[in-house]
C-alpha positions as CSV (number, residue, x, y, z in Angstrom):
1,X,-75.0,-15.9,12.2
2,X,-72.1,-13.9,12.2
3,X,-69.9,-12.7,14.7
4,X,-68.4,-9.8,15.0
5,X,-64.5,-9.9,16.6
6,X,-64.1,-7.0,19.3
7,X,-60.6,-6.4,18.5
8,X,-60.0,-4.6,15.6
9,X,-56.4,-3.0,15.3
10,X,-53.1,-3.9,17.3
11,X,-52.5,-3.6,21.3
12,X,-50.5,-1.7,22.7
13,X,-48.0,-4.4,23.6
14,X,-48.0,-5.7,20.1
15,X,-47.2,-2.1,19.0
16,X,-44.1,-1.7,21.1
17,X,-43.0,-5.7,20.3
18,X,-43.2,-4.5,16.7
19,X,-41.1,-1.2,17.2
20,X,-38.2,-2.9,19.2
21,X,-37.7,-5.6,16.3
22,X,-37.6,-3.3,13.8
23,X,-35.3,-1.2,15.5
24,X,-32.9,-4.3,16.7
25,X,-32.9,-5.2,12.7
26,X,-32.4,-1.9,11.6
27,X,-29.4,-1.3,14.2
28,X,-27.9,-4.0,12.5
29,X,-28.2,-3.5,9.4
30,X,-26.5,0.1,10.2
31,X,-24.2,-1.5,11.9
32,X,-23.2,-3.7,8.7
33,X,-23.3,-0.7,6.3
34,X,-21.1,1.5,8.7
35,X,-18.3,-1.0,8.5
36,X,-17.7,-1.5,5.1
37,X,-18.3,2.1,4.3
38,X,-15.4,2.7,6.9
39,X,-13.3,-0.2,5.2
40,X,-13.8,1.1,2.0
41,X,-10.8,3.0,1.7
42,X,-8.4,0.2,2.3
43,X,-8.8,-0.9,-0.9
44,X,-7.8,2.5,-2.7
45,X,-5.0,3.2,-0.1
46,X,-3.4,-0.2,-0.6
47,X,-3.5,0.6,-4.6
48,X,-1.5,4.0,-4.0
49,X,1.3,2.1,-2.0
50,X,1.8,-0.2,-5.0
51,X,2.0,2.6,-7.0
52,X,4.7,4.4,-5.0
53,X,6.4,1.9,-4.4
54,X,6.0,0.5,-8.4
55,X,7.3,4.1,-9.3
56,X,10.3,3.6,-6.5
57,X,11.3,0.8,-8.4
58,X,11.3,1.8,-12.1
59,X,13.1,4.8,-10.9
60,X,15.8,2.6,-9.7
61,X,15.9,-0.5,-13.0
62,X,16.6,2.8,-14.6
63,X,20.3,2.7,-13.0
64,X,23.3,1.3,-13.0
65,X,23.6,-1.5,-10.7
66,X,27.6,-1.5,-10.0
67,X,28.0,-2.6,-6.4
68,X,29.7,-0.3,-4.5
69,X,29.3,2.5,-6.5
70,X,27.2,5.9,-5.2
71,X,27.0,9.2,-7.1
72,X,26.1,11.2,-4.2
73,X,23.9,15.1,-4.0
74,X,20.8,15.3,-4.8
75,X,18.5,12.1,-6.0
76,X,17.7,13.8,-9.5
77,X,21.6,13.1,-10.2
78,X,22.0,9.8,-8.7
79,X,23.6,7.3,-11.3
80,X,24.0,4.0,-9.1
81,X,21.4,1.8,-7.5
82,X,23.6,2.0,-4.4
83,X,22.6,5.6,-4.0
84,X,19.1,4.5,-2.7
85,X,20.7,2.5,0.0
86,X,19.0,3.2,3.3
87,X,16.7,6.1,1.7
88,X,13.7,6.8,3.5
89,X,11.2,9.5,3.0
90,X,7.7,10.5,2.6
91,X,7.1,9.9,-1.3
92,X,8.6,13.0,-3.2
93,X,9.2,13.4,-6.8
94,X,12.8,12.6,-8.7
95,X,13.9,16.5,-8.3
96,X,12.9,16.4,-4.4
97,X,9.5,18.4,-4.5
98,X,6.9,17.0,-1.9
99,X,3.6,15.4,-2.7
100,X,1.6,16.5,0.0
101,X,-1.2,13.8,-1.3
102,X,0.7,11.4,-0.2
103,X,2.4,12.7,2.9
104,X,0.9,9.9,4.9
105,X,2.9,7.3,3.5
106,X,6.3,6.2,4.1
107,X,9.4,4.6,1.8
108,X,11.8,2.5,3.0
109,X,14.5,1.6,0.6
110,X,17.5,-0.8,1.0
111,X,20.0,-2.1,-0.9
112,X,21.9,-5.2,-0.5
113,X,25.3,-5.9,-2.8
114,X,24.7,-9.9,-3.1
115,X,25.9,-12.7,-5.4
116,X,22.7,-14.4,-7.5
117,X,23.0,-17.9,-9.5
118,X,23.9,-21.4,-9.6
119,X,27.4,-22.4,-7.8
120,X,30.0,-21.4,-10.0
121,X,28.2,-19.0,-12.4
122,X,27.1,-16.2,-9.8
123,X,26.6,-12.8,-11.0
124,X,27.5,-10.3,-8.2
125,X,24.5,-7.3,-8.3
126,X,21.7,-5.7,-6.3
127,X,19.3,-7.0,-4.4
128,X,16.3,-3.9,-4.0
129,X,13.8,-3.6,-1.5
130,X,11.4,-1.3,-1.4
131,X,8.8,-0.9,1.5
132,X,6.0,1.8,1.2
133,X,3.2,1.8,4.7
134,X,0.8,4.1,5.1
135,X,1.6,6.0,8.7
136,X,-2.1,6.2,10.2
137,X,-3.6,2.4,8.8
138,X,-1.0,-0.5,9.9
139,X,-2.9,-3.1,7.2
140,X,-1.8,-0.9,4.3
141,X,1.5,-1.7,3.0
142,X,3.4,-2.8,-0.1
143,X,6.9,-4.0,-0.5
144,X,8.7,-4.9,-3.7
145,X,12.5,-7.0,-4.2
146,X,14.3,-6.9,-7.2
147,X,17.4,-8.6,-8.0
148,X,19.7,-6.4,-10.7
149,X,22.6,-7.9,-12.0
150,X,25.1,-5.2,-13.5
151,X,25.1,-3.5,-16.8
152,X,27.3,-5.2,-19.6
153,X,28.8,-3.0,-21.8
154,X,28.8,-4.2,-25.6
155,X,31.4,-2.9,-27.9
156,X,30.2,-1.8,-31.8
């Protein structure tokens, strides 16, 4: 003999049980996805501050590092390390022109005339710090120090 089942499909109840699972694992999984696509940037951001403030610092090894010494007008002229000394901008080219990509970032430069070595053989020079942060995202920041000793001039 066989028997035949009377219920054939799902409830109501089981219906609705179904629906609010799949909708609290779904929430979830939006809620996962969401985040990291919000987060994603950081990662990008962070690189550009390195890179300002990388291109800060080359800008400055390029100069002479003679404590005490600034060259003054405009930063496309400046000679000296010192003349970064308490510079602080949004990031600009060397001849002063804006880049408005970047306008959300800040640089903070300072110079510090220090001594550097072992007791009795200290070199007086430079210490550089540069700070870049972005203004709107706290968590995104680089800074950089550099110790630069002065130039030595060699005869022929």
């Amino acid at each position: 003999m066989c028997t035949k089942s009377s219920q054939q499909g799902f409830t109501l109840i089981e219906l609705v049980i179904t629906l609010v699972v799949l909708a609290a694992g779904l929430a979830g999984i939006l809620l996962v996805y969401t985040n990291t696509i919000l987060r994603s940037a950081d990662p990008v951001l962070q690189q550009q501050a390195v890179a300002v403030a990388e291109g800060y610092m080359e800008e400055i090894q390029a100069k002479r590092c003679n404590p005490g010494n600034t060259s003054g007008g405009q930063r496309g002229h400046w000679q000296y390390v010192d003349d970064y000394d308490q510079l602080q901008e949004s990031p600009r080219q060397i001849d002063g022109t804006a880049l408005a990509e970047l306008a959300d970032y800040q640089v903070r430069i300072e110079v510090t005339e220090s001594a550097f070595g072992p007791a009795g053989q200290q070199v007086n020079g430079c210490w550089v710090h540069i700070r870049v942060n972005h203004q709107r995202i706290a968590s995104v920041e680089a800074e950089f120090s550099a110790f630069m000793a002065p130039w030595i001039e060699e005869g022929p």
